[in-house]
C-alpha positions in Angstrom: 0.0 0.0 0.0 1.8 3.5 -1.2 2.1 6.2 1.2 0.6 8.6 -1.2 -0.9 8.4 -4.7 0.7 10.0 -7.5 -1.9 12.4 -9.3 -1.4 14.0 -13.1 -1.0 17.8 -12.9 -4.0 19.9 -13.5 -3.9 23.5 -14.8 -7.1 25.3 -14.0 -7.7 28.0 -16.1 -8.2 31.4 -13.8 -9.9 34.5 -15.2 -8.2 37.1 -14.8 -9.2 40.5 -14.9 -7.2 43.5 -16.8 -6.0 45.8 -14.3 -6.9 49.3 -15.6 -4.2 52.0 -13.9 -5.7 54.2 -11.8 -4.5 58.0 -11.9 -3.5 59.2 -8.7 -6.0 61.6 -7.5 -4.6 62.7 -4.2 -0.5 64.1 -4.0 1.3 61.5 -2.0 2.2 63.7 0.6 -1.1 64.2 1.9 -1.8 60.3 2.6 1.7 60.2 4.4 0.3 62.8 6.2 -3.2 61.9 7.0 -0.9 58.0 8.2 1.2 60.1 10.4 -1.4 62.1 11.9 -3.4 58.7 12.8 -0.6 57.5 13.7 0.6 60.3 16.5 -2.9 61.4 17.4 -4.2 65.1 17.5 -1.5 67.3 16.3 -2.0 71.1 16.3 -0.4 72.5 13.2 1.2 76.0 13.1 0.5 78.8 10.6 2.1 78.1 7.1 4.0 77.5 5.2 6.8 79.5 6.3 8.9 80.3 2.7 12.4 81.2 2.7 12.8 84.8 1.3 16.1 84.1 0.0 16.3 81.9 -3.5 18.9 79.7 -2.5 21.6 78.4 -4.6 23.3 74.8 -5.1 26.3 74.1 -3.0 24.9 77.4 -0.2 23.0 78.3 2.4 19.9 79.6 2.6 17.5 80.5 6.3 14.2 80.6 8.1 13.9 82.4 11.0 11.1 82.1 13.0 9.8 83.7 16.1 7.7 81.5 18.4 6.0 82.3 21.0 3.5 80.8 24.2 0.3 82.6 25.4 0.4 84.5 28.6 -2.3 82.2 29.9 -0.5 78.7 28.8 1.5 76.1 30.7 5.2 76.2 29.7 5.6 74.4 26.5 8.8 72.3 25.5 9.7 72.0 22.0 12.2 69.4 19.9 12.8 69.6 16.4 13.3 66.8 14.1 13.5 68.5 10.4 12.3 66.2 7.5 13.1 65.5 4.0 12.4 68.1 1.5 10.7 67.5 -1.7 10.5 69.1 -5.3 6.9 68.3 -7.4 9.4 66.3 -9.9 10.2 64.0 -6.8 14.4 65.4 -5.9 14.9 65.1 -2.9 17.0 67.5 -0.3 17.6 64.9 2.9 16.8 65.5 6.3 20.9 66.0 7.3 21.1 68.7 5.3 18.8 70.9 7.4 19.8 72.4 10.9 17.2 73.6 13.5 19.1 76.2 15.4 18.5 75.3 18.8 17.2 72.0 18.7 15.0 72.6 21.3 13.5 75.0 23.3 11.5 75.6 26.3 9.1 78.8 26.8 7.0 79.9 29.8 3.8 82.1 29.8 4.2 85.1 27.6 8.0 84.1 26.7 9.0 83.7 22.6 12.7 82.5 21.1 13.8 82.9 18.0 14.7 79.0 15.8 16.7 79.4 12.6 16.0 76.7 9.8 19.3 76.5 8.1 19.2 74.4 4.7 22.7 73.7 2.8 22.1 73.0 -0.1 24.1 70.3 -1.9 26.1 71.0 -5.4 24.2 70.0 -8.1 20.2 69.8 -6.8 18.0 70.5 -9.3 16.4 73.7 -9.1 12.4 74.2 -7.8 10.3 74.6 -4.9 11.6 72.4 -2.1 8.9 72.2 0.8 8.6 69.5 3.6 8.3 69.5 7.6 9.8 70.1 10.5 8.0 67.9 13.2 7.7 69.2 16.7 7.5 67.3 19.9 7.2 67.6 23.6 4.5 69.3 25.1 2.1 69.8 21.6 2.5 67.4 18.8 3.2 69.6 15.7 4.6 70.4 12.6 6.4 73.5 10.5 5.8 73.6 6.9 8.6 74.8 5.2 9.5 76.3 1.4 12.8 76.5 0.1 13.5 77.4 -3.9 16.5 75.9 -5.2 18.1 78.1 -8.6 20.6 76.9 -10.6 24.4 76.9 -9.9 25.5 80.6 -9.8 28.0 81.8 -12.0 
C-alpha cells in the first residue's frame, strides 16, 4: 500500500481580470500625512507655510527664522525639532541632514518667545524648484512646521 498516490498535474484555467491603472487623484504627501497624523494622534499644526525669502543656490545656504512664541495664559511648552526631507513636485529630494534647526530645542514659559533658525545647505548639483517639507515638533504639543525652500541653478 503506497504512502501517497501520484496524481497528473492539473492546470485550471483562472480569469483574470485587466487591471486598468488608476490616476492618482490625491499628491502623496497628503496620505503620508493623514498616516502620520493617525498614527501620532491630535496634532496642532502651526501657521504656514513658512517660505524662505532668499532663492537659494546649489552648493549654499539659505535661512528661516522664526519667532515663536506661548500665550500668557499657557502652561510652559517644551519644543524638539526633528526636520524632515524636502521635496520638489518632480520627486528630488534635499535629505533630512542637510537641514539644521538652530537650537534644537526650546523651552518657553507664559508670555516668553525665542527665536529658531532653519538653516538648509544646499548640496552642489540639486535640481532647481520649490523644495517644501516638515519640520516635526514634539514635547508638550505634537506639531509640525511647513517649510518652502526654492532651489536656482548653480551661480556663476
Amino acid at each position: 500500500m503506497p504512502y501517497f498516490e501520484r496524481k497528473p498535474y492539473v492546470n485550471v484555467p483562472r480569469a483574470i481580470s485587466p487591471i486598468v491603472p488608476q490616476l492618482d487623484q490625491q499628491p502623496i504627501s497628503d496620505i503620508a500625512r493623514r498616516v502620520l497624523d493617525t498614527e501620532q494622534g491630535a496634532q496642532k499644526h502651526l501657521d504656514g507655510p513658512f517660505r524662505c525669502r532668499k532663492t537659494c543656490h546649489s552648493g549654499g545656504t539659505a535661512t528661516i527664522v522664526l519667532s515663536l512664541a506661548a500665550p500668557q495664559d499657557a502652561t510652559p511648552v517644551q519644543m524638539q525639532f526633528e526636520p524632515g526631507d524636502l521635496t520638489n513636485p518632480n520627486g528630488d529630494i534635499l535629505p533630512a541632514n542637510r537641514i539644521n534647526v538652530i537650537p534644537p530645542q526650546i523651552r518657553l514659559g507664559p508670555g516668553e518667545a525665542s527665536d529658531v533658525a532653519v538653516t538648509v545647505t544646499v548640496p552642489d548639483l540639486t535640481e532647481p524648484g520649490e523644495y517644501h517639507g516638515r519640520i516635526a515638533c514634539t514635547g508638550t504639543d505634537q506639531t509640525s512646521l511647513v517649510v518652502i525652500f526654492e532651489v536656482a541653478g548653480v551661480q556663476t
